[in-house]
mmCIF file of the N, C-alpha and C atoms, coordinates in Angstrom:
data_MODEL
# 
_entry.id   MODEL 
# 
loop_
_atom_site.group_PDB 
_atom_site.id 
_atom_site.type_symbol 
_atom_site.label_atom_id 
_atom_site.label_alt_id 
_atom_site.label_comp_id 
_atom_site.label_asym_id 
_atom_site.label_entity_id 
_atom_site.label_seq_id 
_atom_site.pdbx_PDB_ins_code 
_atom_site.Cartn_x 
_atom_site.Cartn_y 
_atom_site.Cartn_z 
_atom_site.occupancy 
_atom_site.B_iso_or_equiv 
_atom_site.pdbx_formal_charge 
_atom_site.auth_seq_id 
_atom_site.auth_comp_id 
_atom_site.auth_asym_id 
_atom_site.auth_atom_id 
_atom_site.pdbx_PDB_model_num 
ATOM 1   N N  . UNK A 1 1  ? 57.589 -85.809 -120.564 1.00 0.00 ? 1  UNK A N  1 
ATOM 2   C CA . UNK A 1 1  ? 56.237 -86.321 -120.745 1.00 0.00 ? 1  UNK A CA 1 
ATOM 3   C C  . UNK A 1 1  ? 55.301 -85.606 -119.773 1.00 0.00 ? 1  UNK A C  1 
ATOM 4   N N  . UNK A 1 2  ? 54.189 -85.060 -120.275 1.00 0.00 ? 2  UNK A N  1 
ATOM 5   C CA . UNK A 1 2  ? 52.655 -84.609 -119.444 1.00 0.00 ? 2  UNK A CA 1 
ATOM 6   C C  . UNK A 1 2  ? 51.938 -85.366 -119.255 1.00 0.00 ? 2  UNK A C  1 
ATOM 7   N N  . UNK A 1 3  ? 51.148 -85.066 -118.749 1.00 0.00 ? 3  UNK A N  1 
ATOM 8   C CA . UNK A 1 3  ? 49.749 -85.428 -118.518 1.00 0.00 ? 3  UNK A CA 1 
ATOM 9   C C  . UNK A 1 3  ? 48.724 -84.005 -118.511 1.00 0.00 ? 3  UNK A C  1 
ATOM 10  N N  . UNK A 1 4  ? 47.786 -84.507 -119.605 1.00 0.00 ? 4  UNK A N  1 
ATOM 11  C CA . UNK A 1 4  ? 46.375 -83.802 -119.852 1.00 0.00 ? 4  UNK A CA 1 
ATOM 12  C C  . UNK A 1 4  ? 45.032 -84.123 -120.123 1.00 0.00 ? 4  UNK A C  1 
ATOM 13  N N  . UNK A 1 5  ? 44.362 -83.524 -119.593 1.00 0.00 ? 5  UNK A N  1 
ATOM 14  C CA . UNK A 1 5  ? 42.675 -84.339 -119.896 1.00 0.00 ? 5  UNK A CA 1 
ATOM 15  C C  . UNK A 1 5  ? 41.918 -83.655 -120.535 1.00 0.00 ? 5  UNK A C  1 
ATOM 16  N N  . UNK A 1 6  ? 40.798 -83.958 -121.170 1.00 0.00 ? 6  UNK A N  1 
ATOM 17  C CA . UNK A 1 6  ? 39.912 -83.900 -121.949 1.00 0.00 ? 6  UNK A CA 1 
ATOM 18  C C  . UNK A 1 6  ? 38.811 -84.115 -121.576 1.00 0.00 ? 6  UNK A C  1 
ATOM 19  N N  . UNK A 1 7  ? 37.565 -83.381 -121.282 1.00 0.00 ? 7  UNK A N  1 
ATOM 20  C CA . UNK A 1 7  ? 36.626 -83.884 -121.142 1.00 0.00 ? 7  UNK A CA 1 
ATOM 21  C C  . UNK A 1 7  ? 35.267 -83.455 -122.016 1.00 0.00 ? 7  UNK A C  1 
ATOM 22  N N  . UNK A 1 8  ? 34.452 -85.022 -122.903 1.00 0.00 ? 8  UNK A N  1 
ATOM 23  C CA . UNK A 1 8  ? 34.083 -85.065 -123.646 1.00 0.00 ? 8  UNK A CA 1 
ATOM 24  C C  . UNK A 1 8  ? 32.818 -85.887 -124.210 1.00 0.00 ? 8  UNK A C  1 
ATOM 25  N N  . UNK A 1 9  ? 32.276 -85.676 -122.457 1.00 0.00 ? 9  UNK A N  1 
ATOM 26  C CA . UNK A 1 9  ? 31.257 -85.783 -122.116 1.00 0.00 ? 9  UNK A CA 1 
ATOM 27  C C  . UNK A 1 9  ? 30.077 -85.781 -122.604 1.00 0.00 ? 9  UNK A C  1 
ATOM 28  N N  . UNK A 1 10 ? 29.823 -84.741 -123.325 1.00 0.00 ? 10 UNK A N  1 
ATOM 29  C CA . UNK A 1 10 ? 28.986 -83.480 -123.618 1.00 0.00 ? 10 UNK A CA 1 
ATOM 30  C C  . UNK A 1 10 ? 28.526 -83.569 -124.904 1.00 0.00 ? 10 UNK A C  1 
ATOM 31  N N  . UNK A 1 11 ? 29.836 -83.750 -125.526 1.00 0.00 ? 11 UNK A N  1 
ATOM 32  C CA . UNK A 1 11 ? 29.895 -84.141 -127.203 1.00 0.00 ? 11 UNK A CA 1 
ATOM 33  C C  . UNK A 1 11 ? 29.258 -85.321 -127.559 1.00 0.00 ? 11 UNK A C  1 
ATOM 34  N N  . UNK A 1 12 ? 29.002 -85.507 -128.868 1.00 0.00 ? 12 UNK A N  1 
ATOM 35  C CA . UNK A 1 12 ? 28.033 -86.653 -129.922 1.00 0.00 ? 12 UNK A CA 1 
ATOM 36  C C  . UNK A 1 12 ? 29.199 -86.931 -130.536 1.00 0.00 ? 12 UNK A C  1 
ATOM 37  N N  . UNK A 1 13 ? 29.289 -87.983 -131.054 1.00 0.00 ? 13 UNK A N  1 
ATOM 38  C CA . UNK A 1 13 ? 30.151 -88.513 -132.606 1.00 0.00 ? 13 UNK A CA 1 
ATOM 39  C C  . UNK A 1 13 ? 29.319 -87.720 -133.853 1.00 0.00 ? 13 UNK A C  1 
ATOM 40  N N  . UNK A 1 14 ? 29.986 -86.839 -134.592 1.00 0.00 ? 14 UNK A N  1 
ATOM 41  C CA . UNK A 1 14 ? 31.633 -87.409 -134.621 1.00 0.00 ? 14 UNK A CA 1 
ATOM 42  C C  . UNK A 1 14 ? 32.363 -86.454 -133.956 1.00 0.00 ? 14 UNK A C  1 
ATOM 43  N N  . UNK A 1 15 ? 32.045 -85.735 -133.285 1.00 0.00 ? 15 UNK A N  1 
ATOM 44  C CA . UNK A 1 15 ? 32.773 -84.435 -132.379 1.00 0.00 ? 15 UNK A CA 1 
ATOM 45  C C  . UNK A 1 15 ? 33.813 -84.884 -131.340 1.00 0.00 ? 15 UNK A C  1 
ATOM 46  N N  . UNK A 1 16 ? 33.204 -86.011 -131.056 1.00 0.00 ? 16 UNK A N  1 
ATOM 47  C CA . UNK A 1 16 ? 34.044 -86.678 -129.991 1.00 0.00 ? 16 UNK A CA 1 
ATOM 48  C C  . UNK A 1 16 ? 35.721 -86.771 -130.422 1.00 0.00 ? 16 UNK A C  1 
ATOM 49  N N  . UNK A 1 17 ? 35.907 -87.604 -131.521 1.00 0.00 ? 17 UNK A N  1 
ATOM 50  C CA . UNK A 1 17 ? 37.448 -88.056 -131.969 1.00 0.00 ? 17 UNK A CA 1 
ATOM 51  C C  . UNK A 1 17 ? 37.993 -86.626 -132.725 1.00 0.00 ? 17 UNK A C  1 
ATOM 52  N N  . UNK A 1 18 ? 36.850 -85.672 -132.822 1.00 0.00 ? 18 UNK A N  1 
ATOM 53  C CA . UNK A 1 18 ? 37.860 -84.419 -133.137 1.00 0.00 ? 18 UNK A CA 1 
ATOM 54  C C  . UNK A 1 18 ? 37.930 -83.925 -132.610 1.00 0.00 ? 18 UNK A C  1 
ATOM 55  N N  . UNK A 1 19 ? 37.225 -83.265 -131.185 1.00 0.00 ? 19 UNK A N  1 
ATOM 56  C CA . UNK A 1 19 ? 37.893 -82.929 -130.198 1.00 0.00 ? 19 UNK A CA 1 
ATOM 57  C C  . UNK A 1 19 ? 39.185 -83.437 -130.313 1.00 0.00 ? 19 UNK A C  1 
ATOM 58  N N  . UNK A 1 20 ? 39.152 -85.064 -129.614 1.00 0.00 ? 20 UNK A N  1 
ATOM 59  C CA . UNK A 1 20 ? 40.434 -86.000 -129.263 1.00 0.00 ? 20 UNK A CA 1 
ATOM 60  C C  . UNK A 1 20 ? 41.269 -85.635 -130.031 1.00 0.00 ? 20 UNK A C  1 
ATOM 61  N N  . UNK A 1 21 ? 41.307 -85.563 -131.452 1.00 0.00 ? 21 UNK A N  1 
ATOM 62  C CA . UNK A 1 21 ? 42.297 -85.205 -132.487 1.00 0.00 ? 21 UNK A CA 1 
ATOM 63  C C  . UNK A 1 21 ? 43.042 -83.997 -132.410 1.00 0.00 ? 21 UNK A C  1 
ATOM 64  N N  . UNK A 1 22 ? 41.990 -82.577 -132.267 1.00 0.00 ? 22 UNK A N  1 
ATOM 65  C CA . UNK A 1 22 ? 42.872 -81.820 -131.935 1.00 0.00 ? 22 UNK A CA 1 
ATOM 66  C C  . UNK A 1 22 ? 43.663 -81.356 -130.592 1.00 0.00 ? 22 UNK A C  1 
ATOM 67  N N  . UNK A 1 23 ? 43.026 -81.854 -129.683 1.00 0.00 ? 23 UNK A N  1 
ATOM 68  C CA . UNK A 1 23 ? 43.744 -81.861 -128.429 1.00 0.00 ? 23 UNK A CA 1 
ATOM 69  C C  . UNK A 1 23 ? 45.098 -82.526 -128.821 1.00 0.00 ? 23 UNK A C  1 
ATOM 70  N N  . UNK A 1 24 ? 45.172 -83.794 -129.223 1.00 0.00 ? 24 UNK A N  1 
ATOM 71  C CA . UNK A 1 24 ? 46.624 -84.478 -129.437 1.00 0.00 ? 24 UNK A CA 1 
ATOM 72  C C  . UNK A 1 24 ? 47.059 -83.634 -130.381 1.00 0.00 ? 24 UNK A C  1 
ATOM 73  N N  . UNK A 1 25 ? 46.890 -83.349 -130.877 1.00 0.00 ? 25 UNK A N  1 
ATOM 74  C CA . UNK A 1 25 ? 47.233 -82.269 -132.047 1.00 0.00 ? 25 UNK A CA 1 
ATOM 75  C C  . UNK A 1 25 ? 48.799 -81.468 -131.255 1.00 0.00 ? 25 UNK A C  1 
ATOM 76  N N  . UNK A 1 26 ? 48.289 -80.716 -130.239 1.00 0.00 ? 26 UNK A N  1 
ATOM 77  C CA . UNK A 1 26 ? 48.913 -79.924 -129.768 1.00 0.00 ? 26 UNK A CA 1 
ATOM 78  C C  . UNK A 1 26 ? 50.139 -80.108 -128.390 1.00 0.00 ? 26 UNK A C  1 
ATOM 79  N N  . UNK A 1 27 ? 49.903 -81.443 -128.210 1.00 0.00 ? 27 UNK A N  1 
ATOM 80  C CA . UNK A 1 27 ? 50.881 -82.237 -127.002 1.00 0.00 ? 27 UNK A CA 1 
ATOM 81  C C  . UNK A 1 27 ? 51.621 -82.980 -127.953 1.00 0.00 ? 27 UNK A C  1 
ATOM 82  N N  . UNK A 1 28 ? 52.982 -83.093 -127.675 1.00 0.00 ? 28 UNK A N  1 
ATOM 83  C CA . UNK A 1 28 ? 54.200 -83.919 -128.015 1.00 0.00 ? 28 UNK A CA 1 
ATOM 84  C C  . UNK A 1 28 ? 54.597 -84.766 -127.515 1.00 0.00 ? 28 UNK A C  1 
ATOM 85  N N  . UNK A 1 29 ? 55.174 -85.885 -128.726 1.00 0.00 ? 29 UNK A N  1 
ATOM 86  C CA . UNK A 1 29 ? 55.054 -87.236 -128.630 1.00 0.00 ? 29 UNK A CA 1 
ATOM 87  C C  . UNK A 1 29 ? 55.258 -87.897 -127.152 1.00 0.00 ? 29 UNK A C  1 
ATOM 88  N N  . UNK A 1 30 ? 54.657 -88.625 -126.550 1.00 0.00 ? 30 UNK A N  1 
ATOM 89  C CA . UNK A 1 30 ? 55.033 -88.924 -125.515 1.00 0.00 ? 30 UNK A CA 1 
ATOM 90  C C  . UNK A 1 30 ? 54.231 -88.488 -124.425 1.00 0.00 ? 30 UNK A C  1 
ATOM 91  N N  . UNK A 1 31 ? 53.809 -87.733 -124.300 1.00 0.00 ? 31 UNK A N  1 
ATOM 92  C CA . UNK A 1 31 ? 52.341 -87.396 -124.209 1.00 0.00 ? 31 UNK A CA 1 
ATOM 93  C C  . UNK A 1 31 ? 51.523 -87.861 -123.295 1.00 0.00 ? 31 UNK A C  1 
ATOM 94  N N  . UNK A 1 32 ? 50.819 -87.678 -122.555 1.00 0.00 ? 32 UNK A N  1 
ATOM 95  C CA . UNK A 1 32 ? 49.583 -88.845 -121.956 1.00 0.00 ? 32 UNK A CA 1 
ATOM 96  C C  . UNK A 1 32 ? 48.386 -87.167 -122.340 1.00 0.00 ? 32 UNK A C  1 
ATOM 97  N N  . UNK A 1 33 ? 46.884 -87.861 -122.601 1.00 0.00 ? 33 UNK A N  1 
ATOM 98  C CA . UNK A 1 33 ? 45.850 -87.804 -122.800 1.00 0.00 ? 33 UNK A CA 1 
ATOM 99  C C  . UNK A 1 33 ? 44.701 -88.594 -121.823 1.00 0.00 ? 33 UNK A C  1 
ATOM 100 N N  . UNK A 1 34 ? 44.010 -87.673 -120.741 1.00 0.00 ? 34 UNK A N  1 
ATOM 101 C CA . UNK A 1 34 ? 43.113 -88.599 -120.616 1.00 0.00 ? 34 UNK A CA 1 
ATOM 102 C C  . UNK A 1 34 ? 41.817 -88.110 -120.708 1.00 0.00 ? 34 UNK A C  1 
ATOM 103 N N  . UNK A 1 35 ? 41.260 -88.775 -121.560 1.00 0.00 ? 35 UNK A N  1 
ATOM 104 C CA . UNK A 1 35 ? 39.651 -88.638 -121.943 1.00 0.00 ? 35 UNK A CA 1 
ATOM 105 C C  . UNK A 1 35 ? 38.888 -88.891 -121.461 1.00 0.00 ? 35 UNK A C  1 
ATOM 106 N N  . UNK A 1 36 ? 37.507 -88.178 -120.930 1.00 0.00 ? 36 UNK A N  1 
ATOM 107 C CA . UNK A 1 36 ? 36.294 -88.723 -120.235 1.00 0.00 ? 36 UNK A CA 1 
ATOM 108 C C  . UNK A 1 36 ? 35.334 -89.047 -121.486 1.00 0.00 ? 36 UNK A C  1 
ATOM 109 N N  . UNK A 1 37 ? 34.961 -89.836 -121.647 1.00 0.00 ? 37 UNK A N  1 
ATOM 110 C CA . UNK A 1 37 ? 33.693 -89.661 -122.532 1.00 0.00 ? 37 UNK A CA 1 
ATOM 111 C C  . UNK A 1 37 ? 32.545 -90.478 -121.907 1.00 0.00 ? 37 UNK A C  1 
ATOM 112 N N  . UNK A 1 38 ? 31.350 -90.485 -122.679 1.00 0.00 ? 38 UNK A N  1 
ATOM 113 C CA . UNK A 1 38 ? 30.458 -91.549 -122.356 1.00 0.00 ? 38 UNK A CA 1 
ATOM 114 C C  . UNK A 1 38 ? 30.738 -92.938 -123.053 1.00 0.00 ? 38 UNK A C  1 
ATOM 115 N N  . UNK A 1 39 ? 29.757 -93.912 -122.857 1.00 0.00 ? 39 UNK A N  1 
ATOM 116 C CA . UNK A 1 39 ? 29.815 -95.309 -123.074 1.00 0.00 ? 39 UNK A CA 1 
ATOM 117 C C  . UNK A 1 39 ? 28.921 -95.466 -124.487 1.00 0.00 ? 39 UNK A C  1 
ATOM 118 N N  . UNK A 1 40 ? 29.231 -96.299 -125.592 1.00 0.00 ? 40 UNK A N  1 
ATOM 119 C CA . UNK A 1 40 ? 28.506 -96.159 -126.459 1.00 0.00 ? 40 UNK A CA 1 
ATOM 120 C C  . UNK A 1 40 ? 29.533 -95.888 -127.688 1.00 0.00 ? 40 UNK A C  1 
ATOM 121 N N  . UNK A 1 41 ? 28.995 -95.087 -128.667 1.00 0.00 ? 41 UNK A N  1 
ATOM 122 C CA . UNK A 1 41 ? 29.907 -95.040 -129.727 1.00 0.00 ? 41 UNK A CA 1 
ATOM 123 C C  . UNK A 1 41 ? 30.663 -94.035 -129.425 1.00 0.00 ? 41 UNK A C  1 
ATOM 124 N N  . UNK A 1 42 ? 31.255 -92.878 -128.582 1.00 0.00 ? 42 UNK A N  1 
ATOM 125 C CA . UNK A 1 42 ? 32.295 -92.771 -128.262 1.00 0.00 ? 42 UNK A CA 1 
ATOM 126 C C  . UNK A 1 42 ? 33.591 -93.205 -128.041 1.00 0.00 ? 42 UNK A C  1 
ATOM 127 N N  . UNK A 1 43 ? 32.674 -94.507 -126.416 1.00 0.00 ? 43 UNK A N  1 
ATOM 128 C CA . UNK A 1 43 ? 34.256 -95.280 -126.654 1.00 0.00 ? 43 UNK A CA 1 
ATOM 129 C C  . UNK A 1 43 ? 33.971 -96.296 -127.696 1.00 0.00 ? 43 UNK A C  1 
ATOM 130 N N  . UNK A 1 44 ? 33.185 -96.761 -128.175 1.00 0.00 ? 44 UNK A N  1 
ATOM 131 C CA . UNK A 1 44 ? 33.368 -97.547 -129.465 1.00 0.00 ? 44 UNK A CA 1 
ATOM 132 C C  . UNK A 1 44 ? 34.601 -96.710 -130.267 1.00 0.00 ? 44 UNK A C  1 
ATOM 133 N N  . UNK A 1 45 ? 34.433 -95.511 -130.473 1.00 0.00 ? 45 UNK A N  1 
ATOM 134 C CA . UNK A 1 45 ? 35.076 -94.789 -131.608 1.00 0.00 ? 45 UNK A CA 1 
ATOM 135 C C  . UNK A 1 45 ? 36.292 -93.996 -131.428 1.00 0.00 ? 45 UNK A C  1 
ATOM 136 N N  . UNK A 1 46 ? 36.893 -93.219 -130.026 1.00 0.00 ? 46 UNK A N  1 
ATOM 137 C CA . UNK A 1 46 ? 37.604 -93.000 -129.908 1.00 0.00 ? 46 UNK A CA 1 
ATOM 138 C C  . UNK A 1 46 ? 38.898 -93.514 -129.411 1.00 0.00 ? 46 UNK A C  1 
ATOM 139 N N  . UNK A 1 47 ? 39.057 -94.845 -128.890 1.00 0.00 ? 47 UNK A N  1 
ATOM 140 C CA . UNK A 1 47 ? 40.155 -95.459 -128.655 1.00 0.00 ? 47 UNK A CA 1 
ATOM 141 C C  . UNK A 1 47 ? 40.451 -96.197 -130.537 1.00 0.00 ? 47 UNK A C  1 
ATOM 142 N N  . UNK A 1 48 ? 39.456 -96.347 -131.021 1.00 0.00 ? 48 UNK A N  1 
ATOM 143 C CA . UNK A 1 48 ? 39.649 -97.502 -132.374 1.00 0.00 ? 48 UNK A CA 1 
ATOM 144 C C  . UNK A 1 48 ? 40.365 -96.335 -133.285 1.00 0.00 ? 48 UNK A C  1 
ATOM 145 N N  . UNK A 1 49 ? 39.791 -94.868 -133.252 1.00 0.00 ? 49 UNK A N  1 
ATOM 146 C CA . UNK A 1 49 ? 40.339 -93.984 -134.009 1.00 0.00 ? 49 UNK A CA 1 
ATOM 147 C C  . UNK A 1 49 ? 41.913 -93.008 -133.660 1.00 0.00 ? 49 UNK A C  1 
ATOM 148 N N  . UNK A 1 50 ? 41.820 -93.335 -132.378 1.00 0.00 ? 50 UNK A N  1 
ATOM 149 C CA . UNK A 1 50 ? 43.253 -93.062 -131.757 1.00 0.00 ? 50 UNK A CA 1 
ATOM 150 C C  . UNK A 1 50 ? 44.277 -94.046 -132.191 1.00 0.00 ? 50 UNK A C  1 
ATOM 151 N N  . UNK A 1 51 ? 43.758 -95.607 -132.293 1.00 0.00 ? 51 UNK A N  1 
ATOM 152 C CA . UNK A 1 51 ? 44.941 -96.256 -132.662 1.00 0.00 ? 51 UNK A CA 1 
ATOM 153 C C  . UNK A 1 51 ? 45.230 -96.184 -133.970 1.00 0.00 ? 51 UNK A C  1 
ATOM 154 N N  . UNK A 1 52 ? 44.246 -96.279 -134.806 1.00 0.00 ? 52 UNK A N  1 
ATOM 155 C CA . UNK A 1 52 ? 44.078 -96.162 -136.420 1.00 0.00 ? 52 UNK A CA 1 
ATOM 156 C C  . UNK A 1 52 ? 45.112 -94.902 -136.756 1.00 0.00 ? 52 UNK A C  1 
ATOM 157 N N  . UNK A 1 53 ? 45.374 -93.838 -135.830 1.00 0.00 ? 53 UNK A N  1 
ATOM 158 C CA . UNK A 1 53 ? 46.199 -92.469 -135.830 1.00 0.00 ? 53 UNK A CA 1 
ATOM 159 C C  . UNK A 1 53 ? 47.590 -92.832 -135.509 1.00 0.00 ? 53 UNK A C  1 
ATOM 160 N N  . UNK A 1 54 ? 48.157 -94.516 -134.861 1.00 0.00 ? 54 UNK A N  1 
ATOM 161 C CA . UNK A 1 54 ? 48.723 -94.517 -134.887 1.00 0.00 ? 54 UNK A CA 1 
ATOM 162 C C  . UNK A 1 54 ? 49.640 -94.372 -133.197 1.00 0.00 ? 54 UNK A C  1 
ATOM 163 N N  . UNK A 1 55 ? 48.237 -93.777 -132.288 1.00 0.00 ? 55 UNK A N  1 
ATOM 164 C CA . UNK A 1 55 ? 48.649 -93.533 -130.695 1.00 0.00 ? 55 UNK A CA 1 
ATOM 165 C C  . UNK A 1 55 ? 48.358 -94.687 -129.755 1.00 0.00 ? 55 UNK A C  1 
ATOM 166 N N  . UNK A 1 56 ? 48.929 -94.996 -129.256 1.00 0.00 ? 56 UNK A N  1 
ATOM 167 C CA . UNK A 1 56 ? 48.855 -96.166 -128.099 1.00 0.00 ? 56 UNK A CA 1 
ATOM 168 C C  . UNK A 1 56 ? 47.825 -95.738 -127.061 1.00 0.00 ? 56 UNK A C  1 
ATOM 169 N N  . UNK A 1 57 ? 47.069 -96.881 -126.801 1.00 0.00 ? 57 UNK A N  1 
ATOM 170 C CA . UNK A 1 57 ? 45.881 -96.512 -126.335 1.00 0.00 ? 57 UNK A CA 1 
ATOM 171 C C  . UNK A 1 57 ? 46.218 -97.594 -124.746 1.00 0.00 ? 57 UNK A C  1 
ATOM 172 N N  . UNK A 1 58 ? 46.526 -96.781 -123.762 1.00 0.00 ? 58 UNK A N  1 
ATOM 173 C CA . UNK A 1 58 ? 47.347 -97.172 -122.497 1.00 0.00 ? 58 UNK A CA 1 
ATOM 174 C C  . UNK A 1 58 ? 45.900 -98.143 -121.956 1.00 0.00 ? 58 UNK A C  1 
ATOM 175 N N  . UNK A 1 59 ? 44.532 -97.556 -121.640 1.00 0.00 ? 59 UNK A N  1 
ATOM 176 C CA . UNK A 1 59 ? 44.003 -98.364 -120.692 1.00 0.00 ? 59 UNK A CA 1 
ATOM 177 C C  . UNK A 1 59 ? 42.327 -97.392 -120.611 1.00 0.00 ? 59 UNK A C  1 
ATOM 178 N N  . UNK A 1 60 ? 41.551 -98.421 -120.549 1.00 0.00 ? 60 UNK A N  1 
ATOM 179 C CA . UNK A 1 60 ? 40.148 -97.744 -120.666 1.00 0.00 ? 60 UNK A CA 1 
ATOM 180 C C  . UNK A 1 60 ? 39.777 -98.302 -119.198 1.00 0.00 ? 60 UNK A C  1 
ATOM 181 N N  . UNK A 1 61 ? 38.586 -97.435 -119.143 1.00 0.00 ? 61 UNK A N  1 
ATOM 182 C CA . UNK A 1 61 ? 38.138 -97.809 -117.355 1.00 0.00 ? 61 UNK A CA 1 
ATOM 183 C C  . UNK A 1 61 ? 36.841 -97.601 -116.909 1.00 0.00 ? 61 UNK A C  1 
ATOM 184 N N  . UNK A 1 62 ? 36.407 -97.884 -116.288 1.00 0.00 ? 62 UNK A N  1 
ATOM 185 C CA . UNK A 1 62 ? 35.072 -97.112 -116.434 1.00 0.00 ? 62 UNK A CA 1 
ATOM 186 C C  . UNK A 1 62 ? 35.199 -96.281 -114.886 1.00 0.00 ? 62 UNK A C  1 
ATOM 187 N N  . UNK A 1 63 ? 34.625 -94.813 -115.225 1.00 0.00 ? 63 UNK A N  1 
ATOM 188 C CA . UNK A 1 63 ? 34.803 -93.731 -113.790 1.00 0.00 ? 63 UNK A CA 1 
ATOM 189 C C  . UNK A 1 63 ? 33.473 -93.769 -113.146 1.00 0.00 ? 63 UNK A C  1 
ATOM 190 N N  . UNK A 1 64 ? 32.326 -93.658 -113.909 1.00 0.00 ? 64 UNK A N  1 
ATOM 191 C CA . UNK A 1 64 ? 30.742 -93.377 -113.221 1.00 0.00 ? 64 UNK A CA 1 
ATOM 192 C C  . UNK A 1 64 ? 30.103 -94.312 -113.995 1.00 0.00 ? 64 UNK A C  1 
ATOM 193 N N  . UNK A 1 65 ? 28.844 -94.108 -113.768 1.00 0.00 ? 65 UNK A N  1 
ATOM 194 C CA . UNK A 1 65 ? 27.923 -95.448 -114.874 1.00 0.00 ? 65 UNK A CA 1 
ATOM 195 C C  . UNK A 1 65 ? 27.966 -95.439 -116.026 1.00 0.00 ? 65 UNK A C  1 
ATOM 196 N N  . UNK A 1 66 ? 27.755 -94.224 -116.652 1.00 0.00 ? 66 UNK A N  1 
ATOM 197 C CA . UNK A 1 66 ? 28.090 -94.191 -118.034 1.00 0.00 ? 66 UNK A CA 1 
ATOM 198 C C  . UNK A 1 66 ? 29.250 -93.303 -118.724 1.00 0.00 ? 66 UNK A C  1 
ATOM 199 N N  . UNK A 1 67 ? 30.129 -93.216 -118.129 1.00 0.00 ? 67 UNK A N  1 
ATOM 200 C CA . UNK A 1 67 ? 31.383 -92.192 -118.174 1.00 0.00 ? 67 UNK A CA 1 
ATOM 201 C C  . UNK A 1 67 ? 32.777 -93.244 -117.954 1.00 0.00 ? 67 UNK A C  1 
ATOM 202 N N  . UNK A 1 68 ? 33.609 -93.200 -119.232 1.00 0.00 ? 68 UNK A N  1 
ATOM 203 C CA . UNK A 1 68 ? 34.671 -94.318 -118.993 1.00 0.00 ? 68 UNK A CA 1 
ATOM 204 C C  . UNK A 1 68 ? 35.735 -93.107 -118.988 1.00 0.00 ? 68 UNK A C  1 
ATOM 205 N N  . UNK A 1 69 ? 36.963 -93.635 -119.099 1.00 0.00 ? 69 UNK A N  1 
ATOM 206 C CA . UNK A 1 69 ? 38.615 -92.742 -118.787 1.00 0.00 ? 69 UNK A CA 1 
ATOM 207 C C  . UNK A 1 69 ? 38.899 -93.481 -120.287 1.00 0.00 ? 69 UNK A C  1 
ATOM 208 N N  . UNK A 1 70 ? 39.892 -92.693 -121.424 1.00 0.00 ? 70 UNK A N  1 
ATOM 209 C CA . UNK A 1 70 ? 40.450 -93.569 -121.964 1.00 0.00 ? 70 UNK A CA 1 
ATOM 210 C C  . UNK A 1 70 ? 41.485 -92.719 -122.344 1.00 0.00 ? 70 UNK A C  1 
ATOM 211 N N  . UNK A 1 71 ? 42.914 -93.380 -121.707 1.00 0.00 ? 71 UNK A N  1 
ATOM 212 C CA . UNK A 1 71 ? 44.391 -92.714 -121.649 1.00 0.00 ? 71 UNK A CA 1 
ATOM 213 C C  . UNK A 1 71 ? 44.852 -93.262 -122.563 1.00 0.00 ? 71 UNK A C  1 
ATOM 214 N N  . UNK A 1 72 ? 45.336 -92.140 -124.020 1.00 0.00 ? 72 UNK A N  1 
ATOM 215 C CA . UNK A 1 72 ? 46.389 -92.150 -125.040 1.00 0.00 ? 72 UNK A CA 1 
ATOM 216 C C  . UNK A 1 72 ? 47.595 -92.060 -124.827 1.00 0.00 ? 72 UNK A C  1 
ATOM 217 N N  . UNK A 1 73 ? 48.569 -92.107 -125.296 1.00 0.00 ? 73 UNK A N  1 
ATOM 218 C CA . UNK A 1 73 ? 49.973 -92.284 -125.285 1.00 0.00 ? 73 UNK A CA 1 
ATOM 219 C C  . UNK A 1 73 ? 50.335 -91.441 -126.814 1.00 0.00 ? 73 UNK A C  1 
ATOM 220 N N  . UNK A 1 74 ? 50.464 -89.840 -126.817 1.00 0.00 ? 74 UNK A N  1 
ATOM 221 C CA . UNK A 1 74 ? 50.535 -89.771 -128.944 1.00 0.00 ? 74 UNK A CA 1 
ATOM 222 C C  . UNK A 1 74 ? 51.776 -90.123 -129.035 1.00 0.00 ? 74 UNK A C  1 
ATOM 223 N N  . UNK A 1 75 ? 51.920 -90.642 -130.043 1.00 0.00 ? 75 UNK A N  1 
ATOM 224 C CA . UNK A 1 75 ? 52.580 -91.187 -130.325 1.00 0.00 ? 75 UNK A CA 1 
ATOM 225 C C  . UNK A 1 75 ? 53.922 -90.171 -130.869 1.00 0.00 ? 75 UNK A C  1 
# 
């Protein structure tokens, strides 16, 4: 098992969960992912669309004011 991050800051929806998508794309099962994004429909959308994929969604957090962590598990 790894650990890798993502940061996805920067990005709008829907760019956000495809980033996320293809990043997991390329790490094997077991996996850790950790995502920066902003607050808003990001994390509205990328933990709901990570699980909908089927990946365990370990723990969201918040890092700065508007910047949360949200660590996948792919499944």
């Amino acid at each position: 098992m790894a650990t890798y991050q993502l940061d996805i800051t920067k990005e709008h929806c829907p760019m956000t969960f495809v980033k996320t998508k293809v990043e997991l794309s390329k790490l094997s099962g077991g996996d850790i992912l950790e995502v920066n994004l902003l607050k808003g429909e990001p994390l509205d959308n990328v933990p709901r669309s990570a699980a909908e994929q089927g990946h365990e969604v370990l723990k969201i957090s918040q890092v700065e004011e508007d910047v949360y962590q949200v660590i996948i598990k792919k499944k």
